[in-house]
C-alpha positions as YAML, in Angstrom:
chain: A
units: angstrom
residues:
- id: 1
  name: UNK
  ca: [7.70, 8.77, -16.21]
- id: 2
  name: UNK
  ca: [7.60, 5.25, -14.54]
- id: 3
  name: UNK
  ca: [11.59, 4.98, -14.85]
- id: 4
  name: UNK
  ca: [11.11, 8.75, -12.98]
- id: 5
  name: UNK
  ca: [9.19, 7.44, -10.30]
- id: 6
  name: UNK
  ca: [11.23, 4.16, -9.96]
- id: 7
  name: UNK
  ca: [14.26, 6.36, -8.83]
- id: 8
  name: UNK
  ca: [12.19, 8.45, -6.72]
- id: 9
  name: UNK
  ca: [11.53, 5.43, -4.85]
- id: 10
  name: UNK
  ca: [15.31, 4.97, -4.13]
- id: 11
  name: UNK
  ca: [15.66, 8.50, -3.75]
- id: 12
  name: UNK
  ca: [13.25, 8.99, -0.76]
- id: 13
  name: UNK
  ca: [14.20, 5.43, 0.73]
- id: 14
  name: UNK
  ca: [10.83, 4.08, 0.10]
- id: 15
  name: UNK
  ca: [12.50, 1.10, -1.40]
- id: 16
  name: UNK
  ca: [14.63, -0.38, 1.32]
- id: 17
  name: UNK
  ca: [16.67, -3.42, 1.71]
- id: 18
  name: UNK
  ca: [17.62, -5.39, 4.77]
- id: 19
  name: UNK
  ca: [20.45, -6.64, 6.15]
- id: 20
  name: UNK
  ca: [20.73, -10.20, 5.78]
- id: 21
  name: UNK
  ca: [20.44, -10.99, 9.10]
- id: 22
  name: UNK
  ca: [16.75, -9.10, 10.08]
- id: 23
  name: UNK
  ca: [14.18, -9.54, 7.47]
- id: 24
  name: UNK
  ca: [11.32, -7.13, 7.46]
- id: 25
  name: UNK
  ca: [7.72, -8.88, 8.59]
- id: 26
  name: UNK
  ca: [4.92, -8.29, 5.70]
- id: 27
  name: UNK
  ca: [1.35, -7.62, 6.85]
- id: 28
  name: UNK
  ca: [0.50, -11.11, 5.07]
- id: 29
  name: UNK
  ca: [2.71, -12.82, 8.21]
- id: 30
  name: UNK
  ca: [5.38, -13.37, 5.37]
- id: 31
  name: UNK
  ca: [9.29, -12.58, 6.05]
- id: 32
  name: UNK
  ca: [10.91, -10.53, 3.02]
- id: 33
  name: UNK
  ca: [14.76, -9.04, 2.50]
- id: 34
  name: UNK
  ca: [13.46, -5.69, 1.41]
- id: 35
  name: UNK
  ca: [10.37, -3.26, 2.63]
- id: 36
  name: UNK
  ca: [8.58, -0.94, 0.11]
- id: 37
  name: UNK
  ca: [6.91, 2.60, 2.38]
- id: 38
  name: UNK
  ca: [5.58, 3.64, -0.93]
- id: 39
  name: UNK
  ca: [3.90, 6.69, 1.19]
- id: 40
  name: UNK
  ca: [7.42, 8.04, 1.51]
- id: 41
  name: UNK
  ca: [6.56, 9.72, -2.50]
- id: 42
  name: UNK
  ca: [4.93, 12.43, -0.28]
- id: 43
  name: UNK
  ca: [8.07, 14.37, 0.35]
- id: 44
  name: UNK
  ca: [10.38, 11.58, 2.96]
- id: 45
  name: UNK
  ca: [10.72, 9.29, 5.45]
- id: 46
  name: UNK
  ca: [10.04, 12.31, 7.94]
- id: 47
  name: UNK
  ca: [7.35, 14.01, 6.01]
- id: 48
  name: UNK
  ca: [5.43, 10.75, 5.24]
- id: 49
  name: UNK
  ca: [5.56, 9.70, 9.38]
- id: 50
  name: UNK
  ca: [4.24, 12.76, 10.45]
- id: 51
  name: UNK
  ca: [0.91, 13.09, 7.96]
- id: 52
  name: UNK
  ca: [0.69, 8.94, 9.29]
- id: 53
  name: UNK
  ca: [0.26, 10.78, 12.97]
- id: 54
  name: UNK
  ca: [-1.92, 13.60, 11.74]
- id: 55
  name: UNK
  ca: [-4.11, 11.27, 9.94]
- id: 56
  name: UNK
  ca: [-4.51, 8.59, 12.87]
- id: 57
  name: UNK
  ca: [-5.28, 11.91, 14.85]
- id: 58
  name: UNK
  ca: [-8.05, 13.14, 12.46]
- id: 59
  name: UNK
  ca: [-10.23, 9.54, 12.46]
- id: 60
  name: UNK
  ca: [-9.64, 9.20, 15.64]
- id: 61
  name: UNK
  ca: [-11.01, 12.69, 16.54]
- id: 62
  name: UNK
  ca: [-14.24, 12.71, 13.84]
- id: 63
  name: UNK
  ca: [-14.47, 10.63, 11.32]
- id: 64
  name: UNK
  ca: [-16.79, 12.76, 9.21]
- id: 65
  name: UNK
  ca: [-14.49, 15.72, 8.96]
- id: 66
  name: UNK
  ca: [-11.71, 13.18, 8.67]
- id: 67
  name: UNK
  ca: [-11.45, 12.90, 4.80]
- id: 68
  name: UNK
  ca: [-11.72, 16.82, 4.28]
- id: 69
  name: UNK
  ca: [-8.30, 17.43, 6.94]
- id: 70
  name: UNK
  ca: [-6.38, 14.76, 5.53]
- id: 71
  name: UNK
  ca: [-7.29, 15.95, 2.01]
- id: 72
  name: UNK
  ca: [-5.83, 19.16, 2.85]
- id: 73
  name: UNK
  ca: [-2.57, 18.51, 4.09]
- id: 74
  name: UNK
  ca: [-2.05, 15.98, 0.67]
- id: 75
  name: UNK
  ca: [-3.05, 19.06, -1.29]
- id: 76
  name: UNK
  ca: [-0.53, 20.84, 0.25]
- id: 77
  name: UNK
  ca: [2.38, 18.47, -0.43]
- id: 78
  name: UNK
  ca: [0.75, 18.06, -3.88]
- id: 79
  name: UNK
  ca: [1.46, 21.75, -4.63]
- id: 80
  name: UNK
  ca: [4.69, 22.05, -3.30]
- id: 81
  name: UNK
  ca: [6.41, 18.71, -3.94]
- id: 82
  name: UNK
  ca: [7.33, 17.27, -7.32]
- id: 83
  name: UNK
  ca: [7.91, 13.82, -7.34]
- id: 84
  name: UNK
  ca: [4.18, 14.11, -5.28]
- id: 85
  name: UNK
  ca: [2.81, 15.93, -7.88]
- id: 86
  name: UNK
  ca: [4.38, 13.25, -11.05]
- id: 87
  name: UNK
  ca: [3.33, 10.53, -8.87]
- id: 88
  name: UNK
  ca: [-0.49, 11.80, -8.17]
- id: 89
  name: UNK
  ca: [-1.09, 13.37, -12.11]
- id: 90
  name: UNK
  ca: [-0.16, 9.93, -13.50]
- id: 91
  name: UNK
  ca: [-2.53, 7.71, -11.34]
- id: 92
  name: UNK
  ca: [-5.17, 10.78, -12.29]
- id: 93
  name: UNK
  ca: [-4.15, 9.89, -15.79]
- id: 94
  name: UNK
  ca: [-4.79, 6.01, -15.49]
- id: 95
  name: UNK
  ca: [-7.58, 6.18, -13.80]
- id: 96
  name: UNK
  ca: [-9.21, 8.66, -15.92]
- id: 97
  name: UNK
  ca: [-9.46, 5.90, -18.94]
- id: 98
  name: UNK
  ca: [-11.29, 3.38, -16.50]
- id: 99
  name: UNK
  ca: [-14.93, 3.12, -16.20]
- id: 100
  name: UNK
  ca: [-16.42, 4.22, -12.87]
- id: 101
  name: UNK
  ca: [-17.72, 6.28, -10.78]
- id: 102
  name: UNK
  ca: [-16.24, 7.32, -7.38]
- id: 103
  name: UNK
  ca: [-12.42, 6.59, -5.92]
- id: 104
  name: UNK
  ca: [-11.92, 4.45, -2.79]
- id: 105
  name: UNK
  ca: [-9.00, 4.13, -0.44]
- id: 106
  name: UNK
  ca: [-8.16, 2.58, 2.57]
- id: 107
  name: UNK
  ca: [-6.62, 3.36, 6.16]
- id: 108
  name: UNK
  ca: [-4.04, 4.92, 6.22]
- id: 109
  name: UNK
  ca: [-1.56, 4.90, 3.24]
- id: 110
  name: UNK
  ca: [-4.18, 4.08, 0.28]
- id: 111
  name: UNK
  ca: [-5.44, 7.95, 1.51]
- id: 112
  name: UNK
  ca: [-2.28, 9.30, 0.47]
- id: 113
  name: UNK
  ca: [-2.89, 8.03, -3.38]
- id: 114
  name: UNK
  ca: [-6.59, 8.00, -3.56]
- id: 115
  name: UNK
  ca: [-7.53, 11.49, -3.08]
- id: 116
  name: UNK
  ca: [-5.81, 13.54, -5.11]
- id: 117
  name: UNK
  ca: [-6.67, 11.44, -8.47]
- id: 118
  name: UNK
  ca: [-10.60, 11.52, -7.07]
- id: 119
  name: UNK
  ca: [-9.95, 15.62, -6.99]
- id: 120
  name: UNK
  ca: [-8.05, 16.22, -9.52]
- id: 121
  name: UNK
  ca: [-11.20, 14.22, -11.83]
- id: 122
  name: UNK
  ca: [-13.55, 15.86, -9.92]
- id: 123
  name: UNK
  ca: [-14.83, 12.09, -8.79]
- id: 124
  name: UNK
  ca: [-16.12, 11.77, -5.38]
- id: 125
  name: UNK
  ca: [-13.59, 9.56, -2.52]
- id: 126
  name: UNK
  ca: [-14.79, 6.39, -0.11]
- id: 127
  name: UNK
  ca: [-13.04, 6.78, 2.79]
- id: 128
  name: UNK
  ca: [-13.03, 3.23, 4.03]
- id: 129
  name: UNK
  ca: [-11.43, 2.64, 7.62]
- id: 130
  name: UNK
  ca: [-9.63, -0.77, 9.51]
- id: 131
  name: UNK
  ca: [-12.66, -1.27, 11.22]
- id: 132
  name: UNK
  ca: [-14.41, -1.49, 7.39]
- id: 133
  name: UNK
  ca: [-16.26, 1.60, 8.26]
- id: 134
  name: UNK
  ca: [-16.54, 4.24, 5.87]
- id: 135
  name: UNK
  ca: [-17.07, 7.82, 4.93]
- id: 136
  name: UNK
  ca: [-18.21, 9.15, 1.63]
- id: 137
  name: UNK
  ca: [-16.99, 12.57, 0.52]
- id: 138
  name: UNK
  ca: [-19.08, 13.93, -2.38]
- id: 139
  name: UNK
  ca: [-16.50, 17.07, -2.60]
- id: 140
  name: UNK
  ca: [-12.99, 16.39, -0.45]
- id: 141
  name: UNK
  ca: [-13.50, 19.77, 0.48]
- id: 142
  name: UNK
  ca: [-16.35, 19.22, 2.50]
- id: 143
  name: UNK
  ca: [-17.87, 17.10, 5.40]
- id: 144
  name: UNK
  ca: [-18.21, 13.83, 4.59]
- id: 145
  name: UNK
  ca: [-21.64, 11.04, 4.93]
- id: 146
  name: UNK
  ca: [-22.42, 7.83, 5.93]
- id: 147
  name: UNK
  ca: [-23.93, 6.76, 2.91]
- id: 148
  name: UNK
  ca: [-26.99, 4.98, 2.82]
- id: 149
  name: UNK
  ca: [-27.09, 3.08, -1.07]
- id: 150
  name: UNK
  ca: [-24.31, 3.33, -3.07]
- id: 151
  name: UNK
  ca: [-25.83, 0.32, -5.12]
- id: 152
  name: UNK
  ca: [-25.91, 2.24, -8.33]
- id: 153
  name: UNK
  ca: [-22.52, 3.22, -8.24]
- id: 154
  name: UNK
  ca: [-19.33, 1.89, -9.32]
- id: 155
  name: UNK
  ca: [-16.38, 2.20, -7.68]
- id: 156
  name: UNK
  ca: [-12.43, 2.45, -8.28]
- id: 157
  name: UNK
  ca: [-9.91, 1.49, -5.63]
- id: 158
  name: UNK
  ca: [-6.49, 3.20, -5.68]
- id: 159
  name: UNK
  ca: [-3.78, 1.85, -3.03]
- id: 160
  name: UNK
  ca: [-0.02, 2.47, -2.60]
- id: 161
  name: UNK
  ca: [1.00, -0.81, -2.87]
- id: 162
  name: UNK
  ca: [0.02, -4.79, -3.55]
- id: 163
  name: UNK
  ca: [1.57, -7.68, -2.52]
- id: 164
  name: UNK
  ca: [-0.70, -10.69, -1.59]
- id: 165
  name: UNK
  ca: [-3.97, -8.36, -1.94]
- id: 166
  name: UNK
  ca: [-4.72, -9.44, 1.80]
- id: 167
  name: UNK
  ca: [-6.32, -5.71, 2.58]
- id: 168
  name: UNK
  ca: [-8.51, -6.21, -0.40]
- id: 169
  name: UNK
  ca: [-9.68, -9.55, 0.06]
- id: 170
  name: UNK
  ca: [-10.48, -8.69, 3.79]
- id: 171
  name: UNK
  ca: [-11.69, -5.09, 3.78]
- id: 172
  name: UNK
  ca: [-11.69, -3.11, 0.77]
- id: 173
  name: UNK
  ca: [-13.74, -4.89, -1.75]
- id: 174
  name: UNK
  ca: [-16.09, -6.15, 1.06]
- id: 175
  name: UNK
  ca: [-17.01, -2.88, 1.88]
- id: 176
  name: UNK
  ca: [-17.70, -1.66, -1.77]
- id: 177
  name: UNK
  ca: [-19.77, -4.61, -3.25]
- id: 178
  name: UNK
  ca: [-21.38, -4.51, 1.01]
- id: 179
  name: UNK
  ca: [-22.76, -1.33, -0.10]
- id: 180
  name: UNK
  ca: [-23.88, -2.85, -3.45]
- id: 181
  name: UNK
  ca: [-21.51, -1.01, -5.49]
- id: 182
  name: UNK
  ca: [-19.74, -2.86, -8.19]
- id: 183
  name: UNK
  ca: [-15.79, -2.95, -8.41]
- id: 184
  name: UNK
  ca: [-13.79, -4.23, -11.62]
- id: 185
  name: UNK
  ca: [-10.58, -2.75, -11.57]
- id: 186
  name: UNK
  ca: [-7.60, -1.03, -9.04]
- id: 187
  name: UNK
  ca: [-4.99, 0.85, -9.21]
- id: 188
  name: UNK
  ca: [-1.89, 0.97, -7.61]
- id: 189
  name: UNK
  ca: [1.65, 2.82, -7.69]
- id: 190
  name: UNK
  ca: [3.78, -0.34, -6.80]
- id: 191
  name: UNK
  ca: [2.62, -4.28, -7.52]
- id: 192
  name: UNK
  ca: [5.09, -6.45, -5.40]
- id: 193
  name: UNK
  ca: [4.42, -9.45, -7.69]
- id: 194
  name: UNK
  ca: [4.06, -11.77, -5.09]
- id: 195
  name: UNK
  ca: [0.59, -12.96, -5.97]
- id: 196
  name: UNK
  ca: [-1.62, -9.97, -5.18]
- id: 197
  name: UNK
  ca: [-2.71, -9.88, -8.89]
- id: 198
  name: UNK
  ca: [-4.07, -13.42, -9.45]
- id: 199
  name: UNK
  ca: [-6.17, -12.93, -6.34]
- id: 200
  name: UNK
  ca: [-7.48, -9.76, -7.19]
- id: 201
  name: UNK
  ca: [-8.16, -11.18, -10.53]
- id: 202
  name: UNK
  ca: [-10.14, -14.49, -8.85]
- id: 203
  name: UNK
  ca: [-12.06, -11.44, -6.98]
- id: 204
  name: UNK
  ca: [-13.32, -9.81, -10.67]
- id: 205
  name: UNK
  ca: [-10.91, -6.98, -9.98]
- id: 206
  name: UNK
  ca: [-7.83, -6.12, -12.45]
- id: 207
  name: UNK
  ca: [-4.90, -4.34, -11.09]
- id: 208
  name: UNK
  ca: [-2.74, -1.79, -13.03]
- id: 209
  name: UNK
  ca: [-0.23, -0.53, -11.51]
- id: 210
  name: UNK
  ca: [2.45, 2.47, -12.45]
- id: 211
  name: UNK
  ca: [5.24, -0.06, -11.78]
- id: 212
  name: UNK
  ca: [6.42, -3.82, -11.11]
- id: 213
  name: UNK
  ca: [9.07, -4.41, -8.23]
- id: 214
  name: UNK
  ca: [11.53, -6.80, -9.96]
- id: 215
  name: UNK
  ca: [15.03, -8.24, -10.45]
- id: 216
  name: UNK
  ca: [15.90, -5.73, -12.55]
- id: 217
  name: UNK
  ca: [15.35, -2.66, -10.44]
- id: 218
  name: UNK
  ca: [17.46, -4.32, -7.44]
- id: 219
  name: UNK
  ca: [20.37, -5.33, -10.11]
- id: 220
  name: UNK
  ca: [20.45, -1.74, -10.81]
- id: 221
  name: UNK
  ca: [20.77, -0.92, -7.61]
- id: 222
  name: UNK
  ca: [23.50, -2.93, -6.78]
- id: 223
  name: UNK
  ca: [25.38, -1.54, -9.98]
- id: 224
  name: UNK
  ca: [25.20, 1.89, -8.50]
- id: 225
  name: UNK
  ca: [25.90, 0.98, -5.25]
- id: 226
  name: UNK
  ca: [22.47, 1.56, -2.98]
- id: 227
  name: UNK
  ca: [22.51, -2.02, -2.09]
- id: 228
  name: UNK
  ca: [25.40, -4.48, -1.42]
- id: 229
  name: UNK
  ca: [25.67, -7.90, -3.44]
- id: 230
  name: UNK
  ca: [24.76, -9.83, -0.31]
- id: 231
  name: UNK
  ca: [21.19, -8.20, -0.34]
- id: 232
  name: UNK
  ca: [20.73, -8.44, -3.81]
- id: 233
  name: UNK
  ca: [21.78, -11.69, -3.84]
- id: 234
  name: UNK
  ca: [18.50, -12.38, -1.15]
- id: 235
  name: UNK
  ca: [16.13, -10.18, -2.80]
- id: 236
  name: UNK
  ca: [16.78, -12.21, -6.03]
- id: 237
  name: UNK
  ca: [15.95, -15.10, -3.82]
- id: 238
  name: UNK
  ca: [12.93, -14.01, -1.98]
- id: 239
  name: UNK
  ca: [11.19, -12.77, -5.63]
- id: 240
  name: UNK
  ca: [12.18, -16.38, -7.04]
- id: 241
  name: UNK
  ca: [10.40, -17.80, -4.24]
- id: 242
  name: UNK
  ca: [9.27, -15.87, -1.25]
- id: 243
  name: UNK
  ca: [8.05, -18.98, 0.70]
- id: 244
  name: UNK
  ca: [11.00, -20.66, -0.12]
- id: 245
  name: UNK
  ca: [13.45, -17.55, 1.21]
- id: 246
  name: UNK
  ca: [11.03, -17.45, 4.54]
- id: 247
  name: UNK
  ca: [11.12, -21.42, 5.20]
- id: 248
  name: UNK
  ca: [15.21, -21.34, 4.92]
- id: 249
  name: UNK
  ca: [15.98, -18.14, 6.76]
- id: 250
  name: UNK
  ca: [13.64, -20.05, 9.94]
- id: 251
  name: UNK
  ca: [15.70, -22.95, 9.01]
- id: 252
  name: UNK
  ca: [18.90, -21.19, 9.50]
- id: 253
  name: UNK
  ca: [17.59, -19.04, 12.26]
- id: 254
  name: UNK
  ca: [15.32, -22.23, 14.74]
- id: 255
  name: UNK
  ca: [14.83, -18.94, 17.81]
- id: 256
  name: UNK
  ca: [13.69, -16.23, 15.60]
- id: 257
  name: UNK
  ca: [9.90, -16.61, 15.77]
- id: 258
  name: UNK
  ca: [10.23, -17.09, 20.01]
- id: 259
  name: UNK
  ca: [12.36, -13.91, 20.00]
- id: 260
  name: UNK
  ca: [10.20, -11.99, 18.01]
- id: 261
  name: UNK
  ca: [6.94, -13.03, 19.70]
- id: 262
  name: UNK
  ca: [9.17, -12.16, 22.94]
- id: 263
  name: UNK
  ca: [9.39, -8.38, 21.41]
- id: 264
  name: UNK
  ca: [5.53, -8.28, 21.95]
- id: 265
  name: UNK
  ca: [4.00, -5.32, 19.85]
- id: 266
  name: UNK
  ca: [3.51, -5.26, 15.74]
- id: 267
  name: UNK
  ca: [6.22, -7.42, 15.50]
- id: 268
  name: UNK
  ca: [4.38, -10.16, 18.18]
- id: 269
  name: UNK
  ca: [1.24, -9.66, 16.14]
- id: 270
  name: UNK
  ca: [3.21, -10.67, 12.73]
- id: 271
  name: UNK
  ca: [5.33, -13.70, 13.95]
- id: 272
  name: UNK
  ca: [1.96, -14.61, 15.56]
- id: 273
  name: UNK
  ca: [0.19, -14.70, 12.14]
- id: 274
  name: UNK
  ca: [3.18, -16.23, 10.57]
- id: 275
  name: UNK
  ca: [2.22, -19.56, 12.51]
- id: 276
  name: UNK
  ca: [-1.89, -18.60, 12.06]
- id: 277
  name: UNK
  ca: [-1.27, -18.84, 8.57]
- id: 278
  name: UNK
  ca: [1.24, -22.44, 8.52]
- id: 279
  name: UNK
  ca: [4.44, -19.90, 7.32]
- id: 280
  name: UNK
  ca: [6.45, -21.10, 10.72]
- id: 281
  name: UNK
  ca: [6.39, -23.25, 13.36]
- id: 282
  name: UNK
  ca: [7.59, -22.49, 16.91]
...
């Protein structure tokens, strides 16, 4: 089933490589050659973009009935959609031989793999926001709470992807253990093995995930022709050493953090925190 899944992330572009000259930004403020929009499992790129809007819409509008409305248009992509389906009955399957004893996920694309496995085992779903807010949904079906002690309770965090944990170490696993519950393991459908897991693991949290984005998987994709040999040749670069693959593309490219602070926006934000963080210099 992994191999299954795998494909379906080439199928519905959620794996996507660059061109060699413009890199994708990562929410750590790191530069990589490819870009994994693991959320695209829903259906596609167009599918995926528009729940995004839907589900910005529904916090925005109350964030009580929030969880319930974004539960329900999941559900309906979980009955309807295959690869959807595979993908959300196998992290049900994981999860249900861990110990614990409600689901978490976080804004926005953690919701998309969260709440189906907290439904489908009958578990209640933390609906933790950016702002480390948070709504607790006894039944997905209904209104959610604010809870007031969750101290007895252990918790379960399922997210679509990790890379350098960043979310976790900032939001997600401050908010569970800040409402006294305890939190020893995650899930995940994609591990970018580009740290994420030894910091988790330093945290008390172990990470399984349904698959591991190597050298392998973009060989193959070369072979059959998705990618070109110049990107796999970078990708194989970047996962030997992502700091070294940022540091020389700067190198060879002195203007690139001015221009893209110049672009203002997201991409401002992430060349910002590039230089925050001692990745680049301008």
């Amino acid at each position: 089933m992994t191999d299954k899944i795998v494909q379906a992330l080439f199928d519905t572009k959620a794996i996507r490589v660059a061109p060699a000259e413009t890199p994708f930004w990562y929410t750590s403020g790191r530069l990589g050659p490819f870009f994994i929009n693991t959320h695209f499992l829903l259906e596609n790129e167009a599918a995926a973009g528009e729940v995004l809007k839907r589900i910005e819409t529904a916090i925005a509008k109350d964030r009580l009935e929030a969880p319930s409305e974004i539960f329900d248009m999941l559900l309906a992509y979980y009955n309807k959609n295959g690869t959807f389906k595979m993908t959300m009955d196998l992290l049900a399957e994981m999860a249900s031989k861990l110990d614990f004893d409600y689901i978490s996920g976080g804004e926005r694309r953690d919701f998309f793999f969260s709440m189906l496995p907290a439904y489908l085992l009958g578990k209640p779903h933390l609906t933790i926001y950016k702002d480390m807010t948070f709504t607790y949904n006894e039944d997905l079906t209904a209104t959610g709470v604010v809870p007031s002690d969750l101290s007895s309770k252990k918790a379960l965090h399922i997210a679509d992807l990790v890379t350098e944990a960043s979310s976790y170490e900032r939001a997600w696993i401050p908010v569970i253990r800040g409402i006294g519950s305890d939190i020893t393991d995650t899930l995940a459908v994609v591990d970018r093995d580009q740290g994420g897991r030894e910091v988790l693991k330093n945290l008390g949290v172990e990470l399984q995930t349904i698959t591991v984005i190597g050298k392998d998987i973009f060989e193959e994709a070369q072979k059959n022709g998705t990618i070109d040999e110049a990107q796999k040749e970078l990708v194989l670069k970047f996962l030997e050493s992502p700091s070294a693959y940022m540091d020389e593309f700067i190198a060879a490219h002195p203007t690139f953090i001015d221009e893209q602070i110049a672009l203002g926006g997201k991409t401002a934000e992430r060349a910002n925190l590039a230089i925050e963080k001692g990745y680049a210099k301008r």
